[in-house]
TORKE-521773 format. One line per 3 residues: number of its first residue (from 1); their letters; for each residue x, y, z of N, C-alpha, C. Coordinates in nm, 3 decimals, decimal comma. Example, Ala and Ser with C-alpha at 12.3 -4.5 7.8 and 13.67 -1.06 7.14 Angstrom:
2
1) as) 1,319/-0,569/0,780/1,230/-0,450/0,780/1,320/-0,330/0,780  1,285/-0,225/0,708/1,367/-0,106/0,714/1,290/0,003/0,787
! end
This chain:
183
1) xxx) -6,146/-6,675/15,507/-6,186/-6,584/15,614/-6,335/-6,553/15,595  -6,404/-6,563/15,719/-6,546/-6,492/15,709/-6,591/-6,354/15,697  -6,688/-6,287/15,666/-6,687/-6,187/15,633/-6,720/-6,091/15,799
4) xxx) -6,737/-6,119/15,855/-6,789/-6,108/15,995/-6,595/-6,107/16,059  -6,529/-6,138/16,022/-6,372/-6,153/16,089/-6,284/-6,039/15,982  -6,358/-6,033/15,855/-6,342/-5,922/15,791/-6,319/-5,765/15,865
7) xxx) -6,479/-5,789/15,858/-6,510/-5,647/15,905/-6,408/-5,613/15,998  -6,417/-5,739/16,145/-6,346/-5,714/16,257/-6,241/-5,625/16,265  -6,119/-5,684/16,155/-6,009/-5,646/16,127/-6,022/-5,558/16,084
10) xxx) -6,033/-5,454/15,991/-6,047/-5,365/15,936/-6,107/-5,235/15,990  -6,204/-5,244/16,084/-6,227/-5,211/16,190/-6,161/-5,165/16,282  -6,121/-5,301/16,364/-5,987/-5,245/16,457/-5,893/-5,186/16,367
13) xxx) -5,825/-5,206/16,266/-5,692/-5,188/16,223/-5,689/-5,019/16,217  -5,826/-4,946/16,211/-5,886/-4,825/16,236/-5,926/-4,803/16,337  -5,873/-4,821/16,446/-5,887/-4,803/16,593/-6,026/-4,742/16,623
16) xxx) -6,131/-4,812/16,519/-6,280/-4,764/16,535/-6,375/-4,879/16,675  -6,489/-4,849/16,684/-6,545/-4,874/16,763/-6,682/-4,929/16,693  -6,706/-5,005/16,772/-6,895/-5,066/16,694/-6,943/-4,941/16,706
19) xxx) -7,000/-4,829/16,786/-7,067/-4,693/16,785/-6,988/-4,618/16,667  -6,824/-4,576/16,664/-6,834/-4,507/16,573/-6,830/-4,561/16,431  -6,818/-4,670/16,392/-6,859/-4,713/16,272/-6,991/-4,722/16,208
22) xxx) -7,114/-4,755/16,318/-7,263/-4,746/16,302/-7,279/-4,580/16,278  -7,171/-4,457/16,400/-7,235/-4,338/16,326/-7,177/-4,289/16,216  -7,086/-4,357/16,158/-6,997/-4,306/16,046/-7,052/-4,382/15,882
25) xxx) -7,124/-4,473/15,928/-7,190/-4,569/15,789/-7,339/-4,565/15,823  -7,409/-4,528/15,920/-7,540/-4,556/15,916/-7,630/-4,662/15,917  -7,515/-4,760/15,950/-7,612/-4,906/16,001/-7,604/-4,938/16,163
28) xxx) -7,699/-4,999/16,173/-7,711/-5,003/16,310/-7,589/-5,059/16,373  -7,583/-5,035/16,512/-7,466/-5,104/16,639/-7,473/-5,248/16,608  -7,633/-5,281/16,651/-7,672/-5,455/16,667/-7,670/-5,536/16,573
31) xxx) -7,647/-5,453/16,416/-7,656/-5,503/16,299/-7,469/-5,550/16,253  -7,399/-5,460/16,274/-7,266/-5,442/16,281/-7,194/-5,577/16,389  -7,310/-5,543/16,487/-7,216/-5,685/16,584/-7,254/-5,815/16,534
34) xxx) -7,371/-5,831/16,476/-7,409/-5,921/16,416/-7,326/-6,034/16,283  -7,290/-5,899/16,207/-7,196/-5,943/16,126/-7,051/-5,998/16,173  -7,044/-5,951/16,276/-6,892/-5,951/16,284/-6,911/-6,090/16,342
37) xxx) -7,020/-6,159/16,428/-7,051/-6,250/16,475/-7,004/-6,367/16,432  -7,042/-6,333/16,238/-7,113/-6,414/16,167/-7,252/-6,494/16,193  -7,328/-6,439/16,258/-7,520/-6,451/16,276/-7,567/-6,420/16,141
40) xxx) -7,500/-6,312/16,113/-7,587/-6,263/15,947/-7,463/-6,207/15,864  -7,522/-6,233/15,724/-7,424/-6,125/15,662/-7,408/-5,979/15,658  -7,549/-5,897/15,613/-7,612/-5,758/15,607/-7,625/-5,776/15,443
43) xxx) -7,672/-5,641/15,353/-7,705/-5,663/15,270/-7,630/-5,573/15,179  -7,574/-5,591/15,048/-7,499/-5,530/14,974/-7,519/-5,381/14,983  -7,627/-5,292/15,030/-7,615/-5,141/15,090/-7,564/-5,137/15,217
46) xxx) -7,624/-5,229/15,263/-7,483/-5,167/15,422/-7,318/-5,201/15,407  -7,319/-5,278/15,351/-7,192/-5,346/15,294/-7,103/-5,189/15,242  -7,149/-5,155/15,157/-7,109/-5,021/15,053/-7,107/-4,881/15,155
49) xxx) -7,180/-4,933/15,256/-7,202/-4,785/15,347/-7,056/-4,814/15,482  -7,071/-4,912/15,459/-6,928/-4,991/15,559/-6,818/-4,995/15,507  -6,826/-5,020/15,402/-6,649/-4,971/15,312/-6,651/-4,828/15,315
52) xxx) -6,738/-4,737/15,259/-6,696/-4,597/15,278/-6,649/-4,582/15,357  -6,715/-4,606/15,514/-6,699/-4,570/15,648/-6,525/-4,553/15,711  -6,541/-4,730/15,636/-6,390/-4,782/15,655/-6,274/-4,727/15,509
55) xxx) -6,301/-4,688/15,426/-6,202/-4,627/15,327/-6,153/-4,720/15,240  -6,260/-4,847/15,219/-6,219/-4,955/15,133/-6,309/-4,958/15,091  -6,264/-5,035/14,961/-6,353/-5,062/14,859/-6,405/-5,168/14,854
58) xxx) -6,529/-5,167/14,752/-6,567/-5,349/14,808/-6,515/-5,423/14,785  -6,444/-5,436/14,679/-6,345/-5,546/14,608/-6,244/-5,585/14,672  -6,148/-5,503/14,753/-6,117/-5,505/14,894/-6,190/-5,561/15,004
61) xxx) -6,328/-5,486/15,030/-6,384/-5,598/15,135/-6,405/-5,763/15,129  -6,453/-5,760/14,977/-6,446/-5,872/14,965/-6,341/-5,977/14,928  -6,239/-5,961/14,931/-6,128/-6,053/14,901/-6,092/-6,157/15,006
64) xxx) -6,043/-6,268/14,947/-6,024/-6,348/15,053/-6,142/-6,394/15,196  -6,276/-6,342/15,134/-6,377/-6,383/15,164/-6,414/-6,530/15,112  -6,456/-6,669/15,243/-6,462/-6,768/15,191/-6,633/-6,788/15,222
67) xxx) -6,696/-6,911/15,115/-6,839/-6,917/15,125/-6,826/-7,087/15,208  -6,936/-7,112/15,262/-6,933/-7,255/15,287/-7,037/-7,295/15,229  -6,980/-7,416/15,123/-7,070/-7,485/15,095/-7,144/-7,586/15,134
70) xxx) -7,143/-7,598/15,256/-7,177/-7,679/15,322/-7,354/-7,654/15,301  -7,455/-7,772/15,252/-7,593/-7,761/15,249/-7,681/-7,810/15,325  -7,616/-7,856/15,446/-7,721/-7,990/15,598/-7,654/-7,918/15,692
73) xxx) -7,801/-7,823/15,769/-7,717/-7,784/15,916/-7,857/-7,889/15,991  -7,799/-7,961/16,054/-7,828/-8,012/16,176/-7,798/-7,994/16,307  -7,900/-7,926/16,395/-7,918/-7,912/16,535/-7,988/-7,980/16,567
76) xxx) -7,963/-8,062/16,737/-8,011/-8,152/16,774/-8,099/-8,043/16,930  -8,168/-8,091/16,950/-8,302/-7,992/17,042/-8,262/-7,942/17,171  -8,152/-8,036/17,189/-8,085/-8,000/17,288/-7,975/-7,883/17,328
79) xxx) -7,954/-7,860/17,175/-7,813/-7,754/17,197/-7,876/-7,642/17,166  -7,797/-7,567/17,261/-7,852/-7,395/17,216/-7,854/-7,326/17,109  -7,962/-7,230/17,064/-7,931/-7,171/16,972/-7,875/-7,047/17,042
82) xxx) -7,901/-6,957/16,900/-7,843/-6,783/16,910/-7,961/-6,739/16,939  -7,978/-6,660/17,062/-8,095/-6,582/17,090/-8,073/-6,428/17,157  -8,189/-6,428/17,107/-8,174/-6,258/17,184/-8,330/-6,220/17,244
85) xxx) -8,299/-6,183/17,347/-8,341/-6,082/17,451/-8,401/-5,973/17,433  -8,540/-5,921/17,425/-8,602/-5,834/17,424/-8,615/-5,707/17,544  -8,633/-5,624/17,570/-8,667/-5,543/17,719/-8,825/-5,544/17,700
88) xxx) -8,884/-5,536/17,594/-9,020/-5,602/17,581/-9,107/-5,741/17,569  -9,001/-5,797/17,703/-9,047/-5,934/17,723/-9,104/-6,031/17,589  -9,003/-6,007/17,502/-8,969/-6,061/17,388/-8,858/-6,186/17,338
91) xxx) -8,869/-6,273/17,297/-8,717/-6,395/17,256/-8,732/-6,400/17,134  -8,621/-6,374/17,057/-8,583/-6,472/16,928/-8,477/-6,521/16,909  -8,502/-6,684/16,863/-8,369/-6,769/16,875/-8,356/-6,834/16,723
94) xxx) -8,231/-6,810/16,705/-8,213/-6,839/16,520/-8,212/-6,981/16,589  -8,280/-7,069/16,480/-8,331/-7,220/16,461/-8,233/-7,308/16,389  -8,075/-7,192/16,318/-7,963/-7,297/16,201/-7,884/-7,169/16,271
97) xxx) -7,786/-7,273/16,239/-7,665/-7,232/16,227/-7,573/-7,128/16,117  -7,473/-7,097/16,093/-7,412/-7,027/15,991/-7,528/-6,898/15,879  -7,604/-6,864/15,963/-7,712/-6,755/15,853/-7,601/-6,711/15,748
100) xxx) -7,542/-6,643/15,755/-7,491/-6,577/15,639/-7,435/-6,629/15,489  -7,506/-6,789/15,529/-7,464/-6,853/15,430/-7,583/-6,942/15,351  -7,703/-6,902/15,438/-7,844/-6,948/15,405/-7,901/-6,851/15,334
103) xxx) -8,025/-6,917/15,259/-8,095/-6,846/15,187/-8,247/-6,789/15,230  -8,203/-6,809/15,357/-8,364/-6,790/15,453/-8,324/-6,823/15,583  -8,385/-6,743/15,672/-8,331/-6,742/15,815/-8,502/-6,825/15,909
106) xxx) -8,441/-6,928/15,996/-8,532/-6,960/16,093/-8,579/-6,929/16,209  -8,646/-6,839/16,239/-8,672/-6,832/16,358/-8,807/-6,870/16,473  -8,751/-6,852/16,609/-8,864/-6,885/16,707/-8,882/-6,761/16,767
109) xxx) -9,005/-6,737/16,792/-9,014/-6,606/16,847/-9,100/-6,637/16,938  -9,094/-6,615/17,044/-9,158/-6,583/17,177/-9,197/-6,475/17,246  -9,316/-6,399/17,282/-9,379/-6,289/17,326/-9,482/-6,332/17,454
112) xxx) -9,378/-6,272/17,548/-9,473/-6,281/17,699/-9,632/-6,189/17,690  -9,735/-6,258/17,801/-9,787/-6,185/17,799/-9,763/-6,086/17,800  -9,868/-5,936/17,756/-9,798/-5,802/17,775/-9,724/-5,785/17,666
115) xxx) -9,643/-5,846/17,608/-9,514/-5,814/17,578/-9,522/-5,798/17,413  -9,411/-5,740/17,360/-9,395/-5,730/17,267/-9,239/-5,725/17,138  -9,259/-5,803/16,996/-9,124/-5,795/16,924/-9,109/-5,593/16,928
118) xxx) -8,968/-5,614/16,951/-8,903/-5,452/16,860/-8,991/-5,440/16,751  -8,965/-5,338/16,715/-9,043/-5,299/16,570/-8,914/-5,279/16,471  -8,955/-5,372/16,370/-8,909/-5,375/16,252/-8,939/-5,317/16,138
121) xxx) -8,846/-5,270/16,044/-8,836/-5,268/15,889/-8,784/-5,275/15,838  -8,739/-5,381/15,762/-8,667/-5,510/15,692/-8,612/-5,393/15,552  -8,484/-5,424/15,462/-8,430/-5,385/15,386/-8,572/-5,423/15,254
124) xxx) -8,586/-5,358/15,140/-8,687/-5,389/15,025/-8,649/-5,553/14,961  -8,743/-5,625/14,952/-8,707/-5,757/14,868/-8,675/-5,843/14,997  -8,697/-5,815/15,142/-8,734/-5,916/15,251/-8,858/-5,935/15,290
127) xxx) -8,908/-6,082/15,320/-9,017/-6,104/15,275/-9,014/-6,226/15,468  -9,100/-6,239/15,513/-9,127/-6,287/15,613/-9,239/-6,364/15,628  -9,239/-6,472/15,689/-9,352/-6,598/15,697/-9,373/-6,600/15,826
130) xxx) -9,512/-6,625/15,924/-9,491/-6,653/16,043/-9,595/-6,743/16,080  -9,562/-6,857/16,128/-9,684/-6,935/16,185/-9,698/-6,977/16,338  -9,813/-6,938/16,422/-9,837/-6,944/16,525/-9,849/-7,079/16,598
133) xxx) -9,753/-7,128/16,666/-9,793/-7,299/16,756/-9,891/-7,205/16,876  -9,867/-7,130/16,930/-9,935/-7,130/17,058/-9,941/-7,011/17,084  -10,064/-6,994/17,143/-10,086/-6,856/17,218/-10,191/-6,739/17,105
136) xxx) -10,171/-6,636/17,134/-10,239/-6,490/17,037/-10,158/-6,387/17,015  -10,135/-6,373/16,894/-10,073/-6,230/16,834/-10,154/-6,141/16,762  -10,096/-6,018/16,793/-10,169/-5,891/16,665/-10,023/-5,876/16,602
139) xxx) -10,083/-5,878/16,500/-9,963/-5,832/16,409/-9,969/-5,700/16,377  -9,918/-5,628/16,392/-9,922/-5,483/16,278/-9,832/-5,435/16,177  -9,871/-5,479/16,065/-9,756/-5,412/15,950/-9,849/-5,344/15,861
142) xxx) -9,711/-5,219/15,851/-9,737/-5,092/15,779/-9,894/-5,056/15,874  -9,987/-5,022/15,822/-10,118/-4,961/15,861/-10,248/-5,039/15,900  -10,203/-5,193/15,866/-10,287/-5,263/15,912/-10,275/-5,382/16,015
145) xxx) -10,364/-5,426/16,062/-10,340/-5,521/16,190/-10,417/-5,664/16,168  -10,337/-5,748/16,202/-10,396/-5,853/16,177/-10,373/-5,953/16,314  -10,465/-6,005/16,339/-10,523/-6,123/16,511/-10,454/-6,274/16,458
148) xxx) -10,372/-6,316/16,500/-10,347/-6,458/16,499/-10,395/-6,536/16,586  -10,424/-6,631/16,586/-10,442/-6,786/16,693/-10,351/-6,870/16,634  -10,339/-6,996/16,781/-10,328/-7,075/16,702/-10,312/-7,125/16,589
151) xxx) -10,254/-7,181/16,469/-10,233/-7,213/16,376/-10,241/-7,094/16,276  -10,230/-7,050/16,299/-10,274/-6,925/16,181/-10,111/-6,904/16,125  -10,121/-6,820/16,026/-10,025/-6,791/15,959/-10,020/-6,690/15,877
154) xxx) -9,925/-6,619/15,861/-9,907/-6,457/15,790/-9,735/-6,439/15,723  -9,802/-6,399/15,617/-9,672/-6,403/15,470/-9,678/-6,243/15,461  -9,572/-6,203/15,433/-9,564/-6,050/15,423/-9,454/-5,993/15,411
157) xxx) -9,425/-5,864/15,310/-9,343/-5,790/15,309/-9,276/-5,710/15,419  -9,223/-5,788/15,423/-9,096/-5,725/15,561/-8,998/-5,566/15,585  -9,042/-5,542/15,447/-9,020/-5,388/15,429/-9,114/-5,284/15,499
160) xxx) -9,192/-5,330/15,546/-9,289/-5,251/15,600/-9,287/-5,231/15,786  -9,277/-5,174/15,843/-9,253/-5,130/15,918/-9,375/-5,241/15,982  -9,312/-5,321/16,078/-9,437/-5,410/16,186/-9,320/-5,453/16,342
163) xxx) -9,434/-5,530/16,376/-9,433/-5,557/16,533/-9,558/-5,630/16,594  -9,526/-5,768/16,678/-9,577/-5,835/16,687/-9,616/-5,806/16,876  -9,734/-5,788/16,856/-9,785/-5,793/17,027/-9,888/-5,913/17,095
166) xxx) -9,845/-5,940/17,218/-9,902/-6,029/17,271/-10,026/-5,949/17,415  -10,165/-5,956/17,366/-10,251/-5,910/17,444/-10,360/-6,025/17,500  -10,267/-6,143/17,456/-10,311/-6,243/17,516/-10,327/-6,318/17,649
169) xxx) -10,362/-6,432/17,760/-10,358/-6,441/17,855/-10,233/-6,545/17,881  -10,180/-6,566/17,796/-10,043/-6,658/17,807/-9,915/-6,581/17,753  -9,813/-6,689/17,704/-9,713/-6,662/17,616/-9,760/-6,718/17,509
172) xxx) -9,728/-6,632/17,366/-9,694/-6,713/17,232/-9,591/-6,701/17,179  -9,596/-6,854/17,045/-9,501/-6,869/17,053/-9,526/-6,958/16,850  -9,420/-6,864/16,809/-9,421/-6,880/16,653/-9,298/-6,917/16,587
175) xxx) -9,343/-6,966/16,479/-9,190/-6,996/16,418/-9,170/-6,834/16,301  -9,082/-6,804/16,226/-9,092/-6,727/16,151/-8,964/-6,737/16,041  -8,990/-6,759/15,947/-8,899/-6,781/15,817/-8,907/-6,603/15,733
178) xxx) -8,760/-6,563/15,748/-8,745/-6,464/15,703/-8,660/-6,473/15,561  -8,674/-6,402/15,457/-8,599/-6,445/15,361/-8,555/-6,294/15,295  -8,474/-6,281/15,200/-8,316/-6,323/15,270/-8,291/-6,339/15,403
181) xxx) -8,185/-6,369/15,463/-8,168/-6,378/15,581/-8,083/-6,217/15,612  -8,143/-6,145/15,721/-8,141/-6,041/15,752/-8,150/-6,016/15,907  -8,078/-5,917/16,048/-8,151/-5,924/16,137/-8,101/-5,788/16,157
! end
């Protein structure tokens, strides 16, 4: 069983709800659906804040939890990924398959003119790569800001509170390797 079909069950079997489990453990709605997805795993503190919630223990959560060892995900360009939808004329589309079983997450991120990523701040010990194919970004993490072009590229602690804006005259458009895999 996946850990994402886990939760599910345990969940329902507590006639709970994605809202009241996010206000009863303190992790987000989108983070919670995520898991249950299997898109991501979450990280051994939300994990612990999700068994409380739910009245199990982890050793319990985790039982009968299976890993895949599977090490070659191949997508061919044609098939869809997992994406999501910004209201700040924003896209990010995971680039592999099965995250919760990777050791680094792929992504494409796309920012309309105008537009801009949500603002993030990543759990401590996530660490983020981003390199620009096209277009102009400001980056801002934590207190400082940094201008991308073209090819450029930015490594950074993902713990820090950032957000990527496009004040450019096009769309851009980046890849971004997040590690652990986290969303």
């Amino acid at each position: 069983m996946k850990i994402g079909r886990k939760l599910k069950i345990l969940r329902k079997d507590r006639d709970m709800t994605l809202k009241e489990l996010s206000k009863e453990s303190g992790v987000a709605i989108a983070t919670l659906s995520r898991i249950e997805h299997n898109i991501m795993t979450g990280t051994l503190a939300s994990h612990m804040s999700i068994c409380k919630a739910l009245g199990v223990s982890l050793a319990d959560f985790y039982k009968e939890i299976e890993s895949d060892s599977k090490t070659i995900s191949f997508i061919k360009g044609k098939e869809k990924h997992e994406s999501f939808v910004y209201p700040k004329k924003s896209t990010t589309e995971i680039l592999t398959t099965k995250v919760m079983t990777k050791k680094m997450m792929p992504l494409l991120i796309r920012v309309k003119k105008g537009g801009q990523t949500h603002k993030e701040e990543n759990s401590p010990s996530t660490e983020k790569f981003i390199y620009l194919l096209e277009g102009s970004l400001s980056a801002e993490i934590g207190k400082e800001q940094h201008k991308l072009g073209t090819g450029d590229s930015l490594y950074f602690d993902a713990s820090l509170p950032h957000v990527l804006k496009n004040s450019g005259k096009s769309e851009a458009i980046a890849v971004c390797v997040m590690t652990p895999p986290a969303y």
